[in-house]
C-alpha positions, 0 to 999 in steps of 0.5 A, a space after each residue: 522379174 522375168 524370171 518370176 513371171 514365167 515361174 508363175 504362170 508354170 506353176 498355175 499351169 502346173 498346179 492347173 493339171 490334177 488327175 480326174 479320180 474318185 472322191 468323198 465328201 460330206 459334212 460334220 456337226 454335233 449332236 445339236 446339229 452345229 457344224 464343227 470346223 476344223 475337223 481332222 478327217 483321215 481316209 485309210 485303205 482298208 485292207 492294209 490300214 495304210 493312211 492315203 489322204 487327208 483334209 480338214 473341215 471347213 467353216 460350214 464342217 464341209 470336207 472334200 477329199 478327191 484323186 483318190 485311186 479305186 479300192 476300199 476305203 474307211 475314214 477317220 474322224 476327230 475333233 478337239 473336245 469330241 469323240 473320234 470316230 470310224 466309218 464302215 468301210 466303203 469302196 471307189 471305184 469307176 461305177 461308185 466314184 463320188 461317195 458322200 458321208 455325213 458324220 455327227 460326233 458326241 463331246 467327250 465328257 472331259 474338260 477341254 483343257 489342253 493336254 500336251 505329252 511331253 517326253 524328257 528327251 528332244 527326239 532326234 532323227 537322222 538322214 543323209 543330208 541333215 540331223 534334226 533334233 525336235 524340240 516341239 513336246 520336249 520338256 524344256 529346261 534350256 533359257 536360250 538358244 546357247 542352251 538349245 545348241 548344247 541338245 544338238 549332237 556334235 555341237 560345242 558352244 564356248 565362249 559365244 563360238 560354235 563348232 562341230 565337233 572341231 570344225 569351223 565354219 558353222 552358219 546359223 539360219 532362222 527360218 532359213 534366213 541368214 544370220 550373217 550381219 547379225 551379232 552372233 553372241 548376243 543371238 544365242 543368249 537373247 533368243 529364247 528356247 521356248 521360241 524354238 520348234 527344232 533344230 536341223 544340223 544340216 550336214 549336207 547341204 541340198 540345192 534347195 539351200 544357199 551354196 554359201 558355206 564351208 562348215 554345216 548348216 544350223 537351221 533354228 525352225 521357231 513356232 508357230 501359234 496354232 491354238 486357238 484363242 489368245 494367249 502369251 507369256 512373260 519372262 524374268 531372266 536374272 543373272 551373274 556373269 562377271 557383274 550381275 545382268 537381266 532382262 525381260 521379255 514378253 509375248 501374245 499370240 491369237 488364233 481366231 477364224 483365219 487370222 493368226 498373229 503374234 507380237 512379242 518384245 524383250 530387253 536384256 542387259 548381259 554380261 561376260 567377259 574375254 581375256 586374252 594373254 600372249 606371250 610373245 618372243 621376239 629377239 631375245 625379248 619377251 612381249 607379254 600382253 594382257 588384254 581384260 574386256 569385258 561385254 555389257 550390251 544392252 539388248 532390245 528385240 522386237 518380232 511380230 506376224 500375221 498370217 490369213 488362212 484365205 481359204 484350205 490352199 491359200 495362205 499370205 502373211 508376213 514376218 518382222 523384227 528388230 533387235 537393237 545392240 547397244 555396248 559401252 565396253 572398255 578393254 584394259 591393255 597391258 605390255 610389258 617388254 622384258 629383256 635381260 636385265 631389265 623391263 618396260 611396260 605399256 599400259 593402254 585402254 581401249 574404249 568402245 561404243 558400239 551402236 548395231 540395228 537390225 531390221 528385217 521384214 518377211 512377206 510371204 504367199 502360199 498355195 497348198 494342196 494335196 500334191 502341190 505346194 508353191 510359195 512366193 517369198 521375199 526378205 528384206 534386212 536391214 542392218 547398220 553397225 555404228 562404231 567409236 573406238 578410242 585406245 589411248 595410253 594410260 600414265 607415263 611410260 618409256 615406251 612411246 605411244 600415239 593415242 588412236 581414234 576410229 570411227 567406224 560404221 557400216 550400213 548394209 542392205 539385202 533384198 531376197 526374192 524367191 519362188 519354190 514349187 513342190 510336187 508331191 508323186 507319191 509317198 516318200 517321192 517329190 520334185 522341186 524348183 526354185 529361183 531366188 534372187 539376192 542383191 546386197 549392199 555394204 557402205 563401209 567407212 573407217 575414218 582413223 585418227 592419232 593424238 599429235 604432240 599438241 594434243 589434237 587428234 589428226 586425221 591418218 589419211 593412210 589408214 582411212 577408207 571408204 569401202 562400197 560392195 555390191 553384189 547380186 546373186 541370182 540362182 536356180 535350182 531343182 530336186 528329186 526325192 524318190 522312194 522305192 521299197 527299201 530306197 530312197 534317192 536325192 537328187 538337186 543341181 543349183 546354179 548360181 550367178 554372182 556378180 560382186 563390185 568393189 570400190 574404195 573410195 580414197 584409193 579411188 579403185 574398183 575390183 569385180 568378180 563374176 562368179 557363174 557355177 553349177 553345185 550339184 548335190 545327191 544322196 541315197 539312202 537304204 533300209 537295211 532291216 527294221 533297225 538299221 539304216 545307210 545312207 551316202 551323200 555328196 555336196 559341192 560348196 562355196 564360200 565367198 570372203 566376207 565384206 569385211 576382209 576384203 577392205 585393206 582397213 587396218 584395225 588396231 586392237 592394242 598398240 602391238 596387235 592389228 588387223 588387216 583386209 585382203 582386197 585380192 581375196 578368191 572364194 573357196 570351193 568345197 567338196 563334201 562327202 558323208 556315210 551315215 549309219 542309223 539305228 531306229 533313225 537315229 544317228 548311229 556311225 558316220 564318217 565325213 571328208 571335205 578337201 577344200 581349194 583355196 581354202 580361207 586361212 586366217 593368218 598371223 604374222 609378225 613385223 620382228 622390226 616393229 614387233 606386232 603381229 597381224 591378222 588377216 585373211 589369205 588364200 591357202 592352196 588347200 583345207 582337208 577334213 576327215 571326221 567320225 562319228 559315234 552316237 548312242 542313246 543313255 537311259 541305263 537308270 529309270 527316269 533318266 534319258 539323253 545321249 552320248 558320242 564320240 567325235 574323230 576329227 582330222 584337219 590339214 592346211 597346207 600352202 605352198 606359196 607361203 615362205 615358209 611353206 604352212 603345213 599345218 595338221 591335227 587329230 582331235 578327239 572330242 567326246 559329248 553328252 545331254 542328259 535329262 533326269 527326272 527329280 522327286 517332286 516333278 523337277 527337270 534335271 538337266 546336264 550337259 558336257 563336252 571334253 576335246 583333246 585339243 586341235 586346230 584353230 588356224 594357226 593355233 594348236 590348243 590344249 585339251 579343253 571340257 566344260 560342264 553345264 548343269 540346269 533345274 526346271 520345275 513347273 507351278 500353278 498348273 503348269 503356268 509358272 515355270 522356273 528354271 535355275 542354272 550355272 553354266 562353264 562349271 569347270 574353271 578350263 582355260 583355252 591354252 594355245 601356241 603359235 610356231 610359224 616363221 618368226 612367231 614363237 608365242 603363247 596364248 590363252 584365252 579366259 572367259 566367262 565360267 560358272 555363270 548363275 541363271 534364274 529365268 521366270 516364266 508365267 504363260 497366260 491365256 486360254 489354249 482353247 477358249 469354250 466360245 471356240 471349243 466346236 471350232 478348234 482344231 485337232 492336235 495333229 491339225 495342230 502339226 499341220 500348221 506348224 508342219 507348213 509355216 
């Protein structure tokens, strides 16, 4: 807490200093003399047109712009509902340094319905450390966040699994907050696009984010309410994928004077499904496994905010939510073991009851000014994971088989603090620290059982554990932003200190680790033309094993295949280089590399004694990747807009220390497209495809895979009724794969969830502008401010 308070007193210290210079100010009213809040007022230099600063009205139309350097100024003025208007131009200087103009603005003679441009098209930018597709004026045809992840460039979503372009190791951020313990697959399906500001594909990390990681960062940025008035939404989601699902969800959200908050809540009961085949020889046998599982959790969700706007700088608030995932699942297994002349077969089922609560609550304060801007931020999360699991033979069978049980629950607990301080220099220019302080804690506990002869389930002291981890990490970091002419440069150093405890409870055994590291990152940018654009960036990361592999449980998912944790497992460091070419901003060419040391390889092995297969977690000696990238913009027919690209990917795993030697490498190329036609009778179209020749999953080498995805979107009742209909997996394209290594010489395929149907009903409600509030609602461009900084 040290840390904190001298962090504090430096930034009112810092925040304390600003230069003396010239200023304007004034009121704004109507023409029956009220005053209008909320009044965007810009100031312009007049000889170049160039914007210099701007402010906002306050509850009396007060504005207030100072530090303004000597030349010659005009302003701008404008308000929802009201005519812009333009000063003459005026000049500051050490003679005139305090100029005060009043302004009096005519409602326009309109309705004040809101009036919202909307482009087919998300808009897409690229710079050296990440791409962001914006989805704020989009017209949006996507249901889910899975659907938002099908506009980012480069991302292929199967089967709830996401990757970039044949990479692995993709980490979802909302808000910039951690997703790490909640159920990835139910979040992209559950979170609704309609909730989703943009999307930023963080491709080169910078010290204002977390070192954790291997693959690039998807930050999903949700919006904020920045209308005034009350409004919300109700949504009716219906489905069939494998069995017929639903769901509801609601939300309400105000913006009146200075509070704005918003409460929402959904329920939704899925549906999909993952089969796994596996052929295996071993021996001169053939083990041919089957697995069918089906998924139909119930989901409930929870989120809501409030935020007070103190004064023009100062700003707290909070965030919450919670989702809670409830799954009764049974999977059907089925072994059969052929020899020459003859076979056995072993049915089983494996049942699940799984029972996972999130909570997490998000306290924040903000001060803002022109130059200056700090928050104070602290995370709380909460989560626990219940989980009953029975695999137990069905029917007689030659083959012997002891019914399983496990019990296994997990409670976790993680506090953030952290403190950011940003100064603005100048255009394009800044510098930025920060602290942040995480401490987490996981109670992991597995109680495993077996059916003995009378029928009684007995406790396998073996197979049972109790494993506690704590671990703190405490990090400091700083960033340069500056821009000169046709440059611009990036700069950032983080250091972070972790301390990581380990403890299993029946081997009565504890491990620690202490890790302490500079991570440096940097890149620069260079305008070449009007067009074109280059930019180089650099990153070094890590990535930490998770809690779960470094417990030595052994988990069984059918009688021949389990897997097991690693407690020796190191963390992997990664360096990471990337070259961008832009054209209009957008992405354009790129090529990537990352060389990766102890790297963390899921390996599979094989017992030729017993014949099951293992998965577990080691270290490799090393992981490289090469990848490039081709982008391009599709709008060859009228109505018609979207992109295409190409994506060249190269991974290598390579270990000595393993017997064999594991010398694993592939070339991929995988090709992408999001296009978005507008129909006769004002209907959004929408489709979305990937096609990859094949490539690395760990030790598997799978075939060719492509999917397809197709959506309708049309609008009713003044744009208050919104429908969407879609099928999803059109193409019926199974994962293929094999596995050579060792003594493993097996086939495997992967079937899931295609040609799923979607009806999603949406009514918003409300006023966006009520006309009580008509002389104090804020500007459009007031509006982006807001969600600019929130």
């Amino acid at each position: 807490m040290h840390i904190f308070k001298s962090v504090a007193v430096f930034f009112v210290l810092k925040i304390g200093i600003l230069s003396a210079q010239n200023s304007v100010s004034g009121n704004i009213i109507d023409t029956s003399g009220h005053p209008l809040a909320f009044a965007n007022v810009v100031l312009y230099e007049a000889s170049t047109n160039t914007l210099v600063k701007g402010a906002v009205s306050d509850d009396k139309g007060y504005y207030y712009i100072k530090g303004i350097p000597d030349s010659t100024y005009l302003l701008e003025v404008s308000v929802l509902g009201f005519k812009t208007i333009k000063s003459e131009n005026f000049s500051l200087s050490t003679e005139n340094k305090n100029v005060e103009m009043n302004f009096n603005l005519e409602e326009q003679a309109q309705s004040l319905n809101e009036v919202v441009v909307t482009s087919n098209r998300p808009v897409i930018r690229q710079t050296a450390e990440k791409l962001i597709v914006d989805l704020e004026q989009s017209e949006m045809v996507s249901s889910n966040l899975q659907d938002v992840m099908k506009k980012v460039p480069g991302i292929i979503v199967t089967n709830g699994n996401i990757t970039y372009g044949g990479q692995q190791g993709v980490t979802i951020l909302i808000n910039g907050k951690t997703t790490e313990y909640m159920d990835i697959s139910s979040l992209l399906r559950d979170l609704p696009a309609d909730n989703i500001a943009k999307v930023e594909l963080v491709q080169q990390p910078g010290a204002e984010f977390d070192a954790e990681g291997s693959g690039p960062l998807i930050n999903i940025i949700l919006k904020k309410n920045v209308r005034l008035g009350t409004n919300g939404n109700l949504k009716l989601y219906s489905g069939y994928d494998n069995r017929p699902e639903y769901g509801v969800s609601g939300s309400i959200t105000s913006y009146e004077n200075k509070i704005n908050w918003q409460v929402g809540a959904g329920y939704r009961k899925s549906a999909w499904r993952e089969d796994l085949f596996i052929t295996r020889r071993v021996n001169g046998e053939i083990y041919d496994q089957s697995t069918i599982s089906p998924y139909n959790p119930k989901t409930y969700r929870f989120n809501g905010g409030l935020d007070y706007y103190i004064n023009e700088h100062h700003t707290i608030g909070f965030g919450t939510r919670f989702i809670h995932t409830d799954s009764d699942r049974i999977a059907s297994n089925s072994t059969q073991i052929i020899e020459a002349s003859s076979s056995e077969t072993l049915l089983t089922e494996n049942s699940f009851d799984r029972n996972r609560k999130t909570y997490n609550i998000n306290p924040y304060y903000k001060f803002e000014d022109e130059q200056n801007k700090f928050i104070l931020d602290f995370d709380y999360v909460d989560y626990t994971n219940d989980n009953v699991n029975d695999l137990y033979q069905l029917g007689p069978s030659e083959i012997s088989y002891d019914d399983q049980r496990y019990f296994q629950n997990g409670k976790y607990r993680i506090l953030t603090y952290k403190g950011d301080y940003k100064r603005t220099l100048g255009e394009g220019s800044n510098w930025m620290f920060g602290t942040k302080y995480s401490r987490v804690s996981t109670d992991s506990d597995l109680s495993s059982f077996f059916r003995n002869t009378d029928g009684n389930f007995i406790l396998d002291a073996d197979q049972s554990n109790g494993f506690l981890v704590d671990e703190d990490i405490l990090a400091i970091y700083s960033k340069m932003v500056k821009k000169w002419e046709n440059w611009s440069f990036s700069g950032g150093l983080r250091w972070e200190n972790s301390y990581t405890k380990g403890t299993s409870t029946n081997l009565n055994e504890v491990r620690s680790r202490r890790i302490s590291k500079l991570f440096p990152s940097a890149s620069i940018d260079r305008k070449i033309n009007d067009k074109l654009g280059a930019n180089l960036s650099y990153s070094y990361r890590i990535l930490r094993p998770s809690y779960n592999s470094l417990n030595a449980f052994v988990y069984y998912y059918d009688p021949y295949t389990f897997e097991q944790g690693n407690p020796n497992l190191k963390p992997e460091f990664t360096n990471s280089f990337q070259f961008n070419l832009t054209y209009d901003n957008q992405p354009f060419f790129s090529v990537g590399y990352k060389n990766t040391d102890d790297a963390l390889f899921e390996i599979i092995s094989q017992n030729d004694v017993t014949a099951q297969t293992s998965r577990s977690v080691i270290n490799l000696a090393k992981r490289e990747n090469w990848s490039f990238r081709g982008f391009a913009p599709v709008g060859f027919l009228e109505g018609l807009d979207g992109y295409a690209g190409i994506i060249v990917n190269y991974n290598k795993y390579e270990s000595e220390s393993l017997a064999p030697k594991l010398d694993l490498d592939k070339w991929s190329f995988t090709w992408y497209t999001n296009l978005e036609y507008s129909l006769p009778w004002d209907i959004n179209s929408e489709l979305t495809g990937y096609y990859t020749t094949g490539g690395l999953q760990g030790q598997i080498e799978h075939d060719w895979l492509t999917g397809l995805s197709f959506a309708l979107g049309k609008k009713f009742m003044d744009d208050r009724l919104k429908i969407n209909l879609g099928i999803e997996e059109i193409l019926n394209r199974k994962f293929i794969g094999s596995i050579n290594y060792d003594t493993i010489d097996a086939d495997i395929i992967s079937d899931w969830s295609r040609q799923n149907v979607y009806f999603q009903l949406a009514y918003n409600f409300g006023s966006n502008f009520n006309k009580e509030k008509a002389e104090r609602n804020p500007s459009e461009e007031e509006q982006d401010r807001i969600k600019d900084n929130n």
